[in-house]
C-alpha positions in Angstrom: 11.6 67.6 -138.7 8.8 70.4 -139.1 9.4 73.2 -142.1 7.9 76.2 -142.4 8.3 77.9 -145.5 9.5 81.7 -145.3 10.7 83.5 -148.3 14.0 84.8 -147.9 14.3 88.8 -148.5 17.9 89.4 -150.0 20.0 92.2 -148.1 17.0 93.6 -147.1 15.2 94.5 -150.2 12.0 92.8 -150.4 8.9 93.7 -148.6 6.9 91.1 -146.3 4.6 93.1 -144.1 3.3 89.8 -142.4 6.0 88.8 -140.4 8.2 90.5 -137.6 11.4 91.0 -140.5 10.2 94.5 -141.3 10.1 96.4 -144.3 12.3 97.5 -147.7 15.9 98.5 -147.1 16.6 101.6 -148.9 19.9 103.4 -150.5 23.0 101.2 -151.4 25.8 99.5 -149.9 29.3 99.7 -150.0 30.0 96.5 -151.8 31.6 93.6 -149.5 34.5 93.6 -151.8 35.6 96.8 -150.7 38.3 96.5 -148.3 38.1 99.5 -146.1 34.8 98.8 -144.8 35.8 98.1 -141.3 37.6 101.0 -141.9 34.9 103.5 -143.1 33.0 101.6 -139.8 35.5 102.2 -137.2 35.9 106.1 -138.3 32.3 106.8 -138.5 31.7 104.9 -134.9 34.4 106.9 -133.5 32.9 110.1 -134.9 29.7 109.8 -133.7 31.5 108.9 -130.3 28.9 108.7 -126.9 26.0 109.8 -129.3 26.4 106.1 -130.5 25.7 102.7 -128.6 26.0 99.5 -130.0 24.5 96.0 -129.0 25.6 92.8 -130.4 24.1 89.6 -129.7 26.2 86.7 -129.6 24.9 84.7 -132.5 26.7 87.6 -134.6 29.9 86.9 -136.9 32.9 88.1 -135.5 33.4 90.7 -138.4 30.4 92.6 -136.5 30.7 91.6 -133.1 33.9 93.5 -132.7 32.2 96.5 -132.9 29.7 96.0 -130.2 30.3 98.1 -127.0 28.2 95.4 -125.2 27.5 91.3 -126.4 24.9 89.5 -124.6 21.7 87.3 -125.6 17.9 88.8 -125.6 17.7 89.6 -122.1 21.1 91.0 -121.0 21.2 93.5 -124.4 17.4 94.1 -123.1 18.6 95.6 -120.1 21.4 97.6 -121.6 19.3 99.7 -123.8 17.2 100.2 -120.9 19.8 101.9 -118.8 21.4 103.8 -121.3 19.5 106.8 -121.7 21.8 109.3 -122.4 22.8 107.6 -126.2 21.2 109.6 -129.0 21.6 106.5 -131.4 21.0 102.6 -130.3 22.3 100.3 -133.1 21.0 96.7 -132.5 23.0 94.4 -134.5 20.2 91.3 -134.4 17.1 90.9 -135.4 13.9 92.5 -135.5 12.2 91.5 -132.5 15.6 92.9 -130.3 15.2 95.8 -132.0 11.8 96.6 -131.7 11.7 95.8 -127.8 14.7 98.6 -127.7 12.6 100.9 -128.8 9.7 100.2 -126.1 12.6 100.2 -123.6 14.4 103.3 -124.2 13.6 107.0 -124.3 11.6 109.1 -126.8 14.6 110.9 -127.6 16.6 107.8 -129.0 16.8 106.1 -132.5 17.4 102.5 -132.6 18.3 101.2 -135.7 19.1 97.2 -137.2 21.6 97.6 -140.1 19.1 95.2 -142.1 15.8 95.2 -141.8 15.3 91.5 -143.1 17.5 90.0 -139.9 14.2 88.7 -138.5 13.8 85.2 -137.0 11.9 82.3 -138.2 11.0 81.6 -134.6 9.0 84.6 -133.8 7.3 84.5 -137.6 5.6 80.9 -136.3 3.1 83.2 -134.1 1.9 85.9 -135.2 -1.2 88.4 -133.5 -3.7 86.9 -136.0 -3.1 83.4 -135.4 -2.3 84.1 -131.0 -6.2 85.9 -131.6 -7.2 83.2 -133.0 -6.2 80.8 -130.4 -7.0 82.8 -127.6 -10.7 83.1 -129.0 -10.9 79.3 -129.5 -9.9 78.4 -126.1 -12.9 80.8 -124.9 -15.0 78.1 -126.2 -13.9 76.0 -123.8 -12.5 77.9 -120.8 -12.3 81.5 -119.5 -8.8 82.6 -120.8 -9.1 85.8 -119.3 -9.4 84.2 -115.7 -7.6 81.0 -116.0 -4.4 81.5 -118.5 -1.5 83.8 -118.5 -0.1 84.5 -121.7 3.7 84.1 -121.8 5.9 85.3 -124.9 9.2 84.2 -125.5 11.3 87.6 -126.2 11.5 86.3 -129.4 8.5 87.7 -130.8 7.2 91.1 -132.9 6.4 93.5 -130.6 2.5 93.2 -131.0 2.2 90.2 -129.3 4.4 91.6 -126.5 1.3 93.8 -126.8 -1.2 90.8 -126.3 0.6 89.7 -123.5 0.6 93.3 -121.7 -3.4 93.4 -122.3 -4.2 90.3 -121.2 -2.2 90.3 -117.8 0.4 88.1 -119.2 4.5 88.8 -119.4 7.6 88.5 -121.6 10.2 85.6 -120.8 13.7 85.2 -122.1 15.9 82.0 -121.9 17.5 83.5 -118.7 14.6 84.1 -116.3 12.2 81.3 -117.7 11.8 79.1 -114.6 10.9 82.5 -112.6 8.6 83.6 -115.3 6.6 80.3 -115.3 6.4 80.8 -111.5 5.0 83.9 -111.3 2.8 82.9 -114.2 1.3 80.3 -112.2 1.1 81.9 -109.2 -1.7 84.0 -111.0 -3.9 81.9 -113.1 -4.0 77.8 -113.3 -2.7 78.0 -116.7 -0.1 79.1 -119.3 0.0 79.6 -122.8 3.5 79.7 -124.1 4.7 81.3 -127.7 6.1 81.1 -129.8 8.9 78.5 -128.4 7.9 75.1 -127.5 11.3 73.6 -126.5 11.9 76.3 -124.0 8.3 76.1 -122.0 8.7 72.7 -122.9 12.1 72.1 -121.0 11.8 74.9 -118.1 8.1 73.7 -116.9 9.3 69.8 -117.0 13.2 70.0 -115.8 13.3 72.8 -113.8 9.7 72.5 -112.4 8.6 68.9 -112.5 5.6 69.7 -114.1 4.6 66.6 -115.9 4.4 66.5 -119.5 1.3 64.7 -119.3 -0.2 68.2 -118.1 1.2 69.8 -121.3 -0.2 70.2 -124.9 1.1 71.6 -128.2 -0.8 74.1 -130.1 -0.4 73.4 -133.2 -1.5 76.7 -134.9 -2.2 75.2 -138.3 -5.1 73.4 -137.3 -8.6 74.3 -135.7 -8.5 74.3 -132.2 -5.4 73.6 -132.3 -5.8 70.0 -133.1 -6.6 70.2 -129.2 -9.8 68.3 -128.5 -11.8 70.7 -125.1 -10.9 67.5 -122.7 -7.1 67.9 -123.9 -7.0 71.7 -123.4 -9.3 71.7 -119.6 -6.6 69.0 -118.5 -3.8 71.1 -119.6 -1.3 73.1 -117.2 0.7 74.2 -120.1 -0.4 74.8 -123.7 2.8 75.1 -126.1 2.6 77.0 -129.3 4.0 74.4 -131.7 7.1 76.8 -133.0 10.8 76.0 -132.8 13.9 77.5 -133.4 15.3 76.1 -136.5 19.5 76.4 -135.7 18.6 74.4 -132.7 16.6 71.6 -134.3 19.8 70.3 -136.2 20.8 69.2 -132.7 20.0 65.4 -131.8 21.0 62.8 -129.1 22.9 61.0 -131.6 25.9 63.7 -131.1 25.8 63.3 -127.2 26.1 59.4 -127.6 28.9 59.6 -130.2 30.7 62.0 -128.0 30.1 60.4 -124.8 31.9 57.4 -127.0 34.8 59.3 -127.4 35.3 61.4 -124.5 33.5 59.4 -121.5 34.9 62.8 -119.0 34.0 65.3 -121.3 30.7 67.7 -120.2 27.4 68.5 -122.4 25.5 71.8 -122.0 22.8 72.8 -124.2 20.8 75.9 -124.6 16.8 74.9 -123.4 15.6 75.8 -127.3 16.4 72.4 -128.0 14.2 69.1 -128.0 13.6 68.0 -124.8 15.3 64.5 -125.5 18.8 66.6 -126.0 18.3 68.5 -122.6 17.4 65.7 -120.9 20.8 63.8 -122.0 23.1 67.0 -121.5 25.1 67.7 -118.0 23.8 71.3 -117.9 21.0 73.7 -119.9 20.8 77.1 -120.3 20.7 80.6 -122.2 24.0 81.6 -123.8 24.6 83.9 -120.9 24.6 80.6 -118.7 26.2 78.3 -121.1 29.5 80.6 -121.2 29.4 82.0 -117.6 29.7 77.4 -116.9 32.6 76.9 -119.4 34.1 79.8 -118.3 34.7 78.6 -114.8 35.9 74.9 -116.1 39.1 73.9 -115.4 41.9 73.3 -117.5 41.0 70.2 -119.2 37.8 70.3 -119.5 36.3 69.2 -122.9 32.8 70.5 -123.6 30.1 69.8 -126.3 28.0 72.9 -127.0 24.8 72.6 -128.7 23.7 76.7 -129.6 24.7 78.6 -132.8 27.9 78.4 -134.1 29.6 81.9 -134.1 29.1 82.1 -130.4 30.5 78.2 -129.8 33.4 79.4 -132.4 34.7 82.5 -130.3 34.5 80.2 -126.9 36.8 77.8 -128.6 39.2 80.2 -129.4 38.7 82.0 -126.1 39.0 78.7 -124.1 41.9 77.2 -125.9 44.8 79.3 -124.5 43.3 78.1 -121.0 43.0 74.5 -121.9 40.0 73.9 -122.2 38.3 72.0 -125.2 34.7 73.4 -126.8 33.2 71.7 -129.8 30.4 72.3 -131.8 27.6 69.4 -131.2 26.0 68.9 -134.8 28.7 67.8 -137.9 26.4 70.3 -140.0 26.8 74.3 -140.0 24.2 75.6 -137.2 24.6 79.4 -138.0 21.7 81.4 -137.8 20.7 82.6 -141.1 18.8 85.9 -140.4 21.4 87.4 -137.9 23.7 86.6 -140.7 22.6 89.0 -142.6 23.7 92.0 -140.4 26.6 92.4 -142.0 30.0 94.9 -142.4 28.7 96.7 -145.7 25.2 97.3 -143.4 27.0 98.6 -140.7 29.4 101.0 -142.7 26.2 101.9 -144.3 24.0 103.3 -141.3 26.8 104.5 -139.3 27.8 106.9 -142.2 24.4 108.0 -142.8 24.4 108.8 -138.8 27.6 110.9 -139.5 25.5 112.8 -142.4 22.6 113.4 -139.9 20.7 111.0 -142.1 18.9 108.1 -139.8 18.2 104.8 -141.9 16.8 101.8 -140.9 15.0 103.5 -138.0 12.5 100.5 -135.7 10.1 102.8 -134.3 6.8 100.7 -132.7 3.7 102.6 -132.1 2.4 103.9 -128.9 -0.6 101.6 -128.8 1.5 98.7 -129.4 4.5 100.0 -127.3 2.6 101.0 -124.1 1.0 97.4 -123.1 4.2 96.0 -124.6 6.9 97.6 -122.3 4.3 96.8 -119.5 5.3 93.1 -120.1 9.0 94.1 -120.7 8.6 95.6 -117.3 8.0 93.0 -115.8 9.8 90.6 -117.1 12.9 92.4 -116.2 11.5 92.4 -112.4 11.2 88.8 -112.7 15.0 87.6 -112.1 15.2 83.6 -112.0 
C-alpha cells in the first residue's frame, strides 16, 4: 500500500501553510474531562437559535453528529449551505475542504466556521495547485490541454484547485454525481484529468461507463511527467492523479470472499473510493448518500457488508437492527477517519460560546480571486445531477 507522510497537527495547534488543513487554532478548550460540555453546547446552540446552522458530515462521531441540523456527505451538505441564506453563522463539522467550498457557496453576509482547523484530509493534501501546475504544464509538452482535457476535481480538494478547474473550463465532482460529471466532461474535450481521487475516476469511467482501463493512466505526481511516457498520455482518455483515500484503502477482497463464505445471501456495497478490485466484487457502489438510501429499503433480513468509514456503518447498524436487518463493518481493523476525528465536543462547545460572546473563531474565509472561478465549478457541478 502507498504512504504519504503528513505530520499530524494536535487539536489544531500547529501550523502547516502547505496543505488544505489550515492554520493555528487559537484560545483554549474546555477540557474533554469536563462533563457538561454537551451541556455548555446544547445551551449555546439554542441561544444563538436560527442565527446558527449546523452541517455534519456522516463520517462524524456520534457525540457531534447529534448536533447537526442536517447529515449528508460532500455534496448533499454542499447544497444545504447553498440554500440557506438567511443563517448568520454556518458551522461545518468536517474538514477543510467542506468548509471552504461553504464559503464560496453562501452569502457575503455569513461566517462559516470548522471547530478545528487541522480536520483536513489526506486525500485532498495528495494534489495540491503547485504540483496540478506542474502537471498541466507538462502535458503542454505533449498535447494542447487547454483544447483537449477538462480538468475534473474531486470535492475533496482546497479550494484553489476548485479554482484551477473554474479557469480552465473544467468542474467539481462529488461521489454522487460522478458518472454525470465524466459525461459532461467528455462531451467537451477528448480527455480528462481527474484529482485528486483515483479509485473514484477510476471506478465511475470503467463500471459505470465502460470506458476501458486500457484508455486510462495514473499520474503519479512524484515523478517527471508523471512517470507517463508522451505515447502513454496521447493514448489516454482518462489521466488519474495517483491519490487515494486512506480509510478506504484498508478495504480488500479478502473481506468479501470471507463473508461471502459465511453468509452466501448476504449483500456487499461499497463506496467507489475504494480499489477497483473491491467494486468490482461488491453487489452495489456508491456515495454514502447511496449506500444508506440501498440498506435502508432492504428487507428484514437482509445482512449487508459495508465497506466506508466506520461511524457512519456504526449508526446504520444500530439504526437497522430494530428492523432486522444486519450491517457489518467490512475490514477487522478500525477504518475511522482520523482528521474528521478531530472535530470534537470541547471544539464545538468552544466556537459556539465564542458565537454567544459575539466573538467569531475559527472563521474559513477564501479569497475572491480564488472564490470567484471556484464557485463557477461548484456551479456547475450542482447543475450536473447523475
Amino acid at each position: 500500500m502507498t504512504t504519504v507522510d503528513l505530520p499530524l497537527l494536535p487539536l489544531g495547534r500547529g501550523i502547516d501553510r502547505a496543505s488544505e488543513r489550515g492554520v493555528e487554532c487559537p484560545g483554549d478548550l474546555p477540557p474533554a474531562s469536563d462533563p457538561d460540555l454537551v451541556a455548555r453546547a446544547l445551551a449555546a446552540k439554542e441561544a444563538l437559535g436560527e442565527r446558527l446552522f449546523v452541517l455534519g458530515h456522516h463520517y462524524q462521531r456520534d457525540e457531534v453528529i447529534q448536533f447537526a441540523d442536517v447529515t449528508g456527505d460532500s455534496f448533499k451538505l454542499a447544497r444545504e449551505a447553498a440554500a440557506r441564506p438567511d443563517a448568520e453563522y454556518v458551522v461545518f463539522c468536517g474538514v477543510h475542504f467542506m468548509a471552504e467550498s461553504a464559503d464560496i457557496l453562501t452569502g457575503p453576509g455569513q461566517q462559516v466556521i470548522l471547530p478545528d482547523l487541522a480536520a483536513g484530509c489526506s486525500m485532498a493534501d495528495m494534489a495540491n495547485l503547485v504540483k496540478v501546475n506542474k502537471c498541466w504544464e507538462e502535458l503542454k509538452t505533449v498535447l494542447d490541454p487547454d483544447a483537449q482535457v477538462t480538468p475534473v476535481t474531486y470535492i475533496n480538494s482546497a479550494a484553489d484547485l476548485k479554482a484551477f478547474c473554474g479557469n480552465h473550463g473544467g468542474i467539481v465532482c462529488t461521489s454522487s454525481n460522478a458518472k454525470a460529471v465524466l459525461e459532461w466532461s467528455f462531451a467537451r474535450r477528448e480527455k480528462v484529468l481527474f484529482f485528486p481521487d483515483q479509485h473514484l475516476g477510476r471506478n465511475t469511467a470503467h463500471m459505470r461507463m465502460g470506458i476501458p482501463l486500457d484508455q486510462m493512466v495514473t499520474w503519479d505526481f512524484m515523478k517527471p511527467m508523471g512517470g507517463l511516457t508522451a505515447e502513454q498520455i496521447r493514448g489516454a482518455k482518462m489521466i488519474l492523479w495517483k491519490g487515494f483515500c486512506s480509510v478506504h484503502q484498508m478495504f480488500h477482497v479478502n473481506h468479501i470472499a470471507k463473508f461471502r463464505e459465511r453468509t452466501p445471501n448476504g449483500y456487499v456495497i461499497s463506496h467507489p473510493e475504494n480499489e477497483l478490485a473491491v467494486c468490482e466484487k461488491s453487489d452495489f457502489v456508491g456515495s454514502t448518500e447511496y449506500i444508506l438510501r440501498t440498506v435502508r429499503s432492504s428487507q428484514p433480513g437482509a445482512h449487508w457488508l459495508v465497506g466506508t468509514e466506520l461511524n457512519l456503518v456504526n449508526r446504520l447498524a444500530d439504526e437497522m437492527k430494530p428492523k432486522g436487518v444486519t450491517v457489518e463493518f467490512m475490514s477487522p481493523m478500525v477504518c475511522m477517519c482520523s482528521t474528521m476525528f478531530r472535530t470534537d465536543p470541547q471544539h464545538l462547545a468552544w466556537v459556539l460560546e465564542n458565537l454567544v460572546e459575539g466573538k467569531t473563531v475559527n472563521r474559513i474565509r477564501v479569497p475572491e480571486e480564488i472564490a470567484a472561478p471556484s464557485r463557477a465549478a461548484l456551479d456547475l457541478m450542482l447543475e450536473v445531477v447523475d
